[in-house]
C-alpha positions as CSV (number, residue, x, y, z in Angstrom):
1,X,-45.1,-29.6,104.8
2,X,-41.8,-30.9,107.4
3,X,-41.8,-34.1,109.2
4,X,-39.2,-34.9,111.6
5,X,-38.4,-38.8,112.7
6,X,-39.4,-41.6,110.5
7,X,-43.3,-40.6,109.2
8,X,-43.2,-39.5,105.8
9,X,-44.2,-35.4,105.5
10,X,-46.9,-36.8,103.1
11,X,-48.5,-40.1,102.7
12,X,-51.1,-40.7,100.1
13,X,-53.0,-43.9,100.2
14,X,-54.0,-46.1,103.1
15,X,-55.9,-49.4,103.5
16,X,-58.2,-49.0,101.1
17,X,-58.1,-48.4,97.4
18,X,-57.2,-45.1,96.3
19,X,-57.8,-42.9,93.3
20,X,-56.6,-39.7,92.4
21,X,-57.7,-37.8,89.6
22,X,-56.2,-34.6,87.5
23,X,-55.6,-31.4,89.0
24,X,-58.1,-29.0,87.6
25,X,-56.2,-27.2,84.8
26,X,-52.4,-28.8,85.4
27,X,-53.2,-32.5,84.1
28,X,-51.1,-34.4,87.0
29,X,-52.8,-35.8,90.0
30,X,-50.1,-34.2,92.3
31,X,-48.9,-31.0,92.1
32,X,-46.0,-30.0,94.8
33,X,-45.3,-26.4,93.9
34,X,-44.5,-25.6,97.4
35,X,-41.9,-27.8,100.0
36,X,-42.3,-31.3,101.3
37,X,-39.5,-31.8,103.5
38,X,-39.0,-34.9,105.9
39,X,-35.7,-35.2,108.6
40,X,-34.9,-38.4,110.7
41,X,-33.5,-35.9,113.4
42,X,-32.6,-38.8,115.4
43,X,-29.8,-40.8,114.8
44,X,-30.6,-44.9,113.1
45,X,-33.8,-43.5,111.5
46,X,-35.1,-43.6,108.0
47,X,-37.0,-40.9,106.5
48,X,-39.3,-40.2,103.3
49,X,-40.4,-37.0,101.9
50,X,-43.6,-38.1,99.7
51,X,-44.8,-41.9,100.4
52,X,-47.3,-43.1,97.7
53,X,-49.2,-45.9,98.6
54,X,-47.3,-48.9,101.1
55,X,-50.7,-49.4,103.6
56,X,-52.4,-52.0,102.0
57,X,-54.9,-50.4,99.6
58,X,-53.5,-49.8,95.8
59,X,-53.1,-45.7,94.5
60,X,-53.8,-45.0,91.1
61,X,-52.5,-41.6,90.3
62,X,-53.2,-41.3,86.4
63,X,-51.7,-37.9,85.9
64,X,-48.6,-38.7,87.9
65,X,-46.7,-35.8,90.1
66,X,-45.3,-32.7,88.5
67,X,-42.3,-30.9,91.1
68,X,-42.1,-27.1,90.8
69,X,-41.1,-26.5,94.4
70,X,-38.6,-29.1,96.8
71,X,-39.5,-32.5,97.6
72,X,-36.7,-33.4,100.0
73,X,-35.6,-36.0,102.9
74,X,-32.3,-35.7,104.8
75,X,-31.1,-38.3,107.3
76,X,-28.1,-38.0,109.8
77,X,-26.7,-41.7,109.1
78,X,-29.9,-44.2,107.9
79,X,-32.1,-43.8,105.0
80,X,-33.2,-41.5,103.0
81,X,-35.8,-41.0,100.0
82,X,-37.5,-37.6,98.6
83,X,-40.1,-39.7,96.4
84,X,-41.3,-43.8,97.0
85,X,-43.7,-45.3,94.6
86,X,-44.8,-48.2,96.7
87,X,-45.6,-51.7,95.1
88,X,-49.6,-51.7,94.1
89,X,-49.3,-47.5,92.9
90,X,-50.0,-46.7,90.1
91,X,-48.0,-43.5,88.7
92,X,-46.8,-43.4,84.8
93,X,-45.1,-39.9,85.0
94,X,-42.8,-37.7,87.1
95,X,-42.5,-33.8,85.2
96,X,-39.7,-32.1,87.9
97,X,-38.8,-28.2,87.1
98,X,-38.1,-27.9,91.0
99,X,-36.0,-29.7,93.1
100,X,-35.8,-33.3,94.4
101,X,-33.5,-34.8,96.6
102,X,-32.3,-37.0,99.1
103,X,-29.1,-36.3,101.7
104,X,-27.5,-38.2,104.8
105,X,-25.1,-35.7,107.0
106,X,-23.2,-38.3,108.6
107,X,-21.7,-39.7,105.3
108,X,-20.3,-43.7,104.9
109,X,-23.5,-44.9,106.9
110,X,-26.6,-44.9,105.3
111,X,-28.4,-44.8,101.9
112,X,-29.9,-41.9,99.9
113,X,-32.8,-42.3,97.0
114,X,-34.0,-39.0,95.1
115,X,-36.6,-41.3,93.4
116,X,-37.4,-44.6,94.0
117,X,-40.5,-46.9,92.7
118,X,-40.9,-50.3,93.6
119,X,-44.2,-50.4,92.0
120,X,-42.3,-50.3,88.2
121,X,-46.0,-48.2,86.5
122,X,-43.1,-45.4,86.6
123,X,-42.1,-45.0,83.3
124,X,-41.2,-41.2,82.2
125,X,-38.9,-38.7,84.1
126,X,-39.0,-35.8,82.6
127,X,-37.0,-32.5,84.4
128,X,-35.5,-29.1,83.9
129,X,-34.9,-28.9,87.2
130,X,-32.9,-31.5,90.0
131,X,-32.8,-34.5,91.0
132,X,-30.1,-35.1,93.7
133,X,-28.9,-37.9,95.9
134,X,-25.9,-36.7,98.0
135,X,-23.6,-39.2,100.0
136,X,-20.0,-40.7,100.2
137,X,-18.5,-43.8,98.5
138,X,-19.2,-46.1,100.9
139,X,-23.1,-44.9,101.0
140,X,-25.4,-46.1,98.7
141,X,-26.8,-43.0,96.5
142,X,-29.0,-43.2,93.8
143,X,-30.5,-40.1,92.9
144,X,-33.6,-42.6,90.1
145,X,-34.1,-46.5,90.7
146,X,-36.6,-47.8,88.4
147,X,-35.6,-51.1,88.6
148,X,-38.3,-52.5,89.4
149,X,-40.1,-51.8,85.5
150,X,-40.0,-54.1,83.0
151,X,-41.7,-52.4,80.1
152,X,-38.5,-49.6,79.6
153,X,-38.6,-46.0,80.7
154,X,-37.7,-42.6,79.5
155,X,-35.6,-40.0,81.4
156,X,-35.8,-36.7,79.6
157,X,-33.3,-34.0,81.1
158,X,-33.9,-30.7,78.7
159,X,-33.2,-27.3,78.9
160,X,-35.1,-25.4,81.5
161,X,-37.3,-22.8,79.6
162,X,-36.7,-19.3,81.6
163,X,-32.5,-20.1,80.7
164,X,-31.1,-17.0,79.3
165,X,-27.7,-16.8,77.1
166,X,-26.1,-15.3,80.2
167,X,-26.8,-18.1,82.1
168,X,-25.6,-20.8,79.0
169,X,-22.0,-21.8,80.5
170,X,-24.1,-22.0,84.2
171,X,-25.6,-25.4,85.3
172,X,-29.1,-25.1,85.2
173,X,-30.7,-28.4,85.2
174,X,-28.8,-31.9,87.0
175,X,-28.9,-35.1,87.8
176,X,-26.8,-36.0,90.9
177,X,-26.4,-39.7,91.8
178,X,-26.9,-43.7,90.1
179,X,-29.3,-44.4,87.8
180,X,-30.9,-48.0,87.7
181,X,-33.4,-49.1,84.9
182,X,-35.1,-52.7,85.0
183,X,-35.4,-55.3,82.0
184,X,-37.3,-53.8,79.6
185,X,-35.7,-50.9,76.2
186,X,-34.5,-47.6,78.2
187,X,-33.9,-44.1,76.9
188,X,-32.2,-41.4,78.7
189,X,-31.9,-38.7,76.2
190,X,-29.8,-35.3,77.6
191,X,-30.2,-31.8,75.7
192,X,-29.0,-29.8,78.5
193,X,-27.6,-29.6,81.9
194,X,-25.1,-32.3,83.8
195,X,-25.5,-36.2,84.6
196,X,-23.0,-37.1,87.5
197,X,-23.2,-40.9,88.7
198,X,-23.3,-44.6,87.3
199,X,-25.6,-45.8,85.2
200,X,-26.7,-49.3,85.2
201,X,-29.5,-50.1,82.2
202,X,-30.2,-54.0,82.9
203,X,-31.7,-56.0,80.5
204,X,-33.4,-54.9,77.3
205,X,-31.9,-52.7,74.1
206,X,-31.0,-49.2,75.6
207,X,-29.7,-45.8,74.5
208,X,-28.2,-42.8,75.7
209,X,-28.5,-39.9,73.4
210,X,-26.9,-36.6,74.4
211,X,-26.7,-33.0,72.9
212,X,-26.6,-29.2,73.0
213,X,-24.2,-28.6,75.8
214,X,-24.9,-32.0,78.0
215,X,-22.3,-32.9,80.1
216,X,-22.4,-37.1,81.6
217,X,-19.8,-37.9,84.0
218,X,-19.3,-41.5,85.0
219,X,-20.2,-44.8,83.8
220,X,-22.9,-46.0,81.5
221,X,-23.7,-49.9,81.5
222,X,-25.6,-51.0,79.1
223,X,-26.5,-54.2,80.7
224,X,-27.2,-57.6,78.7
225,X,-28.7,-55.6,75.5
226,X,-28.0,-53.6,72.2
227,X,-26.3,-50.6,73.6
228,X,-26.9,-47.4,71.9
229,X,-24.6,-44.1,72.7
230,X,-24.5,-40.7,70.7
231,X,-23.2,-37.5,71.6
232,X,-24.1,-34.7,68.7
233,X,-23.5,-30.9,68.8
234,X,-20.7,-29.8,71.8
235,X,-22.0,-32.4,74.1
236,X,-19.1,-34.6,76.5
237,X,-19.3,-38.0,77.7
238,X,-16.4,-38.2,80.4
239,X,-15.6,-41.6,82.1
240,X,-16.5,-45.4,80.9
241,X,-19.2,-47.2,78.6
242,X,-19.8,-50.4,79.6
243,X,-20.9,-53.1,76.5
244,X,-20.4,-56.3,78.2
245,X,-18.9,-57.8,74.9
246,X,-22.4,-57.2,73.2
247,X,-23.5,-55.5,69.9
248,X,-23.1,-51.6,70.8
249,X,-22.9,-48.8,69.0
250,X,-21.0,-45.3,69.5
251,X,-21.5,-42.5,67.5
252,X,-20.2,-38.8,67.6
253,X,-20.8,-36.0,65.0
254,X,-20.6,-32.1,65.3
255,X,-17.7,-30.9,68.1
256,X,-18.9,-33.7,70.7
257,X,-16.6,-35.1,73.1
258,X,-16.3,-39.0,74.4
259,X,-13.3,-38.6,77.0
260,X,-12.5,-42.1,78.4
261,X,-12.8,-45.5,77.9
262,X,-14.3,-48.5,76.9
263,X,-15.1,-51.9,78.8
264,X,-16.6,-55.4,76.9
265,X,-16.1,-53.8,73.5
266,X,-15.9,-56.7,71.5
267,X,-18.6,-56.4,69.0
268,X,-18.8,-52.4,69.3
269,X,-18.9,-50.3,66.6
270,X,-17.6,-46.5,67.0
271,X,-18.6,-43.9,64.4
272,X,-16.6,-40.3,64.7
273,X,-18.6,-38.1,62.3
274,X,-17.8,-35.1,63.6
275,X,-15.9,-34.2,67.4
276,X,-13.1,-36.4,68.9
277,X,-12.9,-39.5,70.6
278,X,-10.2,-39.6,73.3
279,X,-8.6,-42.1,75.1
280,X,-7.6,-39.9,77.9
281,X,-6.8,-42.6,81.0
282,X,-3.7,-44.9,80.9
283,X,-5.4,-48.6,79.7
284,X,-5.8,-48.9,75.9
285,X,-8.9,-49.0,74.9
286,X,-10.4,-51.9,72.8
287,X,-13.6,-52.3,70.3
288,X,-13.9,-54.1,67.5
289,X,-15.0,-51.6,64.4
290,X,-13.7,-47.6,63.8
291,X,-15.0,-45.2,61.6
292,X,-13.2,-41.8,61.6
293,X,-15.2,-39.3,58.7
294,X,-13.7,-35.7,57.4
295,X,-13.4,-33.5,60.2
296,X,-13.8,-36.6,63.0
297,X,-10.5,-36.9,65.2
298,X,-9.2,-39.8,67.7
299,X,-6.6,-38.5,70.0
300,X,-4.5,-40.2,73.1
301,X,-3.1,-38.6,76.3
302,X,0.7,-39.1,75.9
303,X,2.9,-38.9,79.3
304,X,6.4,-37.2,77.7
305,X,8.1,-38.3,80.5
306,X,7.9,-42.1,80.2
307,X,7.1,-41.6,76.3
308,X,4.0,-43.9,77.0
309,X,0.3,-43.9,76.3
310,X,-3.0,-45.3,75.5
311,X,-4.1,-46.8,72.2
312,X,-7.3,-47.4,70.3
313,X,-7.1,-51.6,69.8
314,X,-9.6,-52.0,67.1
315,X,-10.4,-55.2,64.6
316,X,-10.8,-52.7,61.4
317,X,-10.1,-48.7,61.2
318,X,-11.1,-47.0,58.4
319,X,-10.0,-43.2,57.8
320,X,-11.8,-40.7,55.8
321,X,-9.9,-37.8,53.6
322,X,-9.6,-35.4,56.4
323,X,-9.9,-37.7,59.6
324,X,-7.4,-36.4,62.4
325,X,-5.0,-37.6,65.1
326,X,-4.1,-35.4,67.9
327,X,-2.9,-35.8,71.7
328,X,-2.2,-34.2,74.7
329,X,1.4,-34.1,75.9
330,X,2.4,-33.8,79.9
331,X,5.9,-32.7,79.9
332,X,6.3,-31.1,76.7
333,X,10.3,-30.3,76.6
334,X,10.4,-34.2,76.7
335,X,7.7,-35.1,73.5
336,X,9.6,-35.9,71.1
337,X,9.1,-39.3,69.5
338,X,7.3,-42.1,68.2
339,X,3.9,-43.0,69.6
340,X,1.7,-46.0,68.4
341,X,-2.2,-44.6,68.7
342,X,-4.1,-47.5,67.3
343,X,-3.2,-51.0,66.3
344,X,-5.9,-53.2,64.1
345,X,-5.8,-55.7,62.0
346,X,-7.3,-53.9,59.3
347,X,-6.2,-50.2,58.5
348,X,-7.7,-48.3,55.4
349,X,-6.7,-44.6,54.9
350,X,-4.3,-42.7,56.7
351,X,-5.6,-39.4,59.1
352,X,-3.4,-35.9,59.4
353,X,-2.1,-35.1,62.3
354,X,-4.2,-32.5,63.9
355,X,-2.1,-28.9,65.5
356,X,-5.1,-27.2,66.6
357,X,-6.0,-30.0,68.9
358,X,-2.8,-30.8,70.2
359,X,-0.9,-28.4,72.0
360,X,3.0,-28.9,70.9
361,X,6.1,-26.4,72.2
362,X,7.3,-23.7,69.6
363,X,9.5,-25.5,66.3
364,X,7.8,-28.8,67.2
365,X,5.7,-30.8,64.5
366,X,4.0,-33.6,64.3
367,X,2.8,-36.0,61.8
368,X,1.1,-39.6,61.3
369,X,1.9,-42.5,59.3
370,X,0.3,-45.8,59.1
371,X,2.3,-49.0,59.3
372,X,0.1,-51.1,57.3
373,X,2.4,-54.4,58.2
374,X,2.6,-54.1,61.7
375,X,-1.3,-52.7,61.7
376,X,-0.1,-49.5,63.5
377,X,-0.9,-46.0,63.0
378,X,1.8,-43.8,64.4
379,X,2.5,-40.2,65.6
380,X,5.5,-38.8,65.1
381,X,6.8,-35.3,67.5
């Protein structure tokens, strides 16, 4: 189905009620395993792939709308949106393995919305497959706004289940684009694939689990709740975590990777049981409570040729036998000596320093001591 111009490629509902049972042996109530495609053409035109409800009459859709195929809308410099959930709809589930998107080809003009539901009945995204807003800085892109719920939703991004080992180290499955979540207790939970955009969680106690191989890249604000972040097996977080100076909690275990920083962290609590947590920008980075087990490391980006870097600023550090500092070093033949990596006012246990994780020139060493008067723990090259 292609619309071009501002009329949706497919509208479901009208001025009177609507109801919309289950597809005879799928479950959903829609089933797009073929392409719904909607362009503006013209210039100063919105467009929208699939429209549900919006005339009047409410849509109930039980089952919700399961994506195998493309569900897409492309604008040259207005508006853009592959799904809208209207106010008065009714549709508790989206299950994507296909595609869904949104795209503006005159960048810096316009807005761009993969999924959008102003109804708030949305409250599980489950995919395998993509969900994409494209656009520039100065557009706004969100690839899932569900602000408008206020009971909490659940975004499910998995492993999609035809991946082979061959294509392992191959982005299979992604999320392109801001996330927005209304007031009530979110859960985005990533086994697989990438997350690229900002994530704003609003109100409510929220959590961000990721594992396997998941990658998230950009910001995660956890809004005026409890906020909840852990990364197990190889999984990375790369960019900022947002607490707003509420109770939070990070914790790592196996070989996972926070790269980044740390805003509002004054009553978070970060727990490396496993992996490395890595202040790898230029600002320190502050929370109030550390916990580094056997086998956890924290480690700081050093610049050898102004001998300066980032530090963990934490109320209490506590070290475990076998808990690790390392760094990375820019200009190598210029390391050598004495970096600060954490200051608290409370230091118990003193980590090794880690070779394996830090990459030091031939007949270099390095070492770590902890200055229990001045609250320092310090690596030496």
């Amino acid at each position: 189905i292609q619309s071009y111009g501002n009329g949706a490629a497919l509208r479901i509902g009208g001025a009177s009620d609507t109801a919309i049972g289950a597809v005879s042996g799928n479950g959903h109530s829609l089933v797009v395993q073929g392409s719904v495609l909607s362009n503006a053409y013209y210039s100063n035109t919105d467009t929208t792939a699939l429209v549900i409800g919006g005339q009047g009459g409410a849509v109930s859709m039980p089952g919700g709308i399961s994506v195998t195929g493309r569900v897409v809308a492309t604008t040259n410099d207005a508006s853009a949106t592959g799904i809208l959930i209207n106010a008065g709809s009714t549709v508790p589930v989206i299950d994507n393995s296909g595609t869904i998107g949104a795209s503006i080809s005159s960048p810096g003009e316009g807005a761009t919305y993969a999924i959008r539901d102003l109804s708030g009945t949305l409250t599980t995204i489950n995919t395998n497959g993509y969900i994409t807003a494209g656009g520039s800085g100065e557009d706004i892109v969100v690839a899932i706004d569900l602000s408008a719920n206020t009971s909490g939703v659940t975004i499910n991004q998995y492993t999609p289940p035809d991946e082979t080992d061959s294509l392992e180290a191959t982005i299979t499955t992604q999320i392109t684009g801001a996330i927005l979540t209304g007031s009530g207790d979110d859960l985005i939970t990533v086994s697989d694939g990438q997350i690229k955009g900002n994530t704003s969680l609003g109100a409510g106690n929220d959590r961000v689990a990721l594992s396997g191989d998941a990658i998230y890249q950009g910001k995660v604000d956890f809004g005026s709740g409890i906020g909840t972040l852990t990364l197990a097996d190889t999984s990375q977080f790369i960019g900022t975590a947002a607490f707003n100076d509420l109770a939070g909690t990070i914790t790592l275990s196996g070989t996972a990777l926070y790269s980044g920083t740390v805003t509002g962290g004054a009553n978070l609590a970060v727990t490396v049981n496993g992996g490395t947590l890595y202040a790898s920008g230029t600002s320190d980075v502050a929370f109030q409570t550390l916990n580094v087990a056997s086998g956890g490391t924290i480690k700081v980006a050093i610049d050898g040729e102004t001998h300066t870097n980032p530090k963990f600023v934490v109320g209490t550090a506590t070290f475990a036998d076998g808990a690790h500092v390392a760094a990375s070093i820019s200009m190598l033949s210029e390391a050598e000596g004495s970096y600060v990596v954490l200051t608290a006012g409370q230091i118990t246990g003193t980590p090794s320093f880690s070779s394996d994780e830090t990459d030091l020139p031939f007949l270099f060493k390095g070492a770590v001591t902890v200055d229990q008067s001045a609250g320092e723990v310090i690596l030496d090259i």
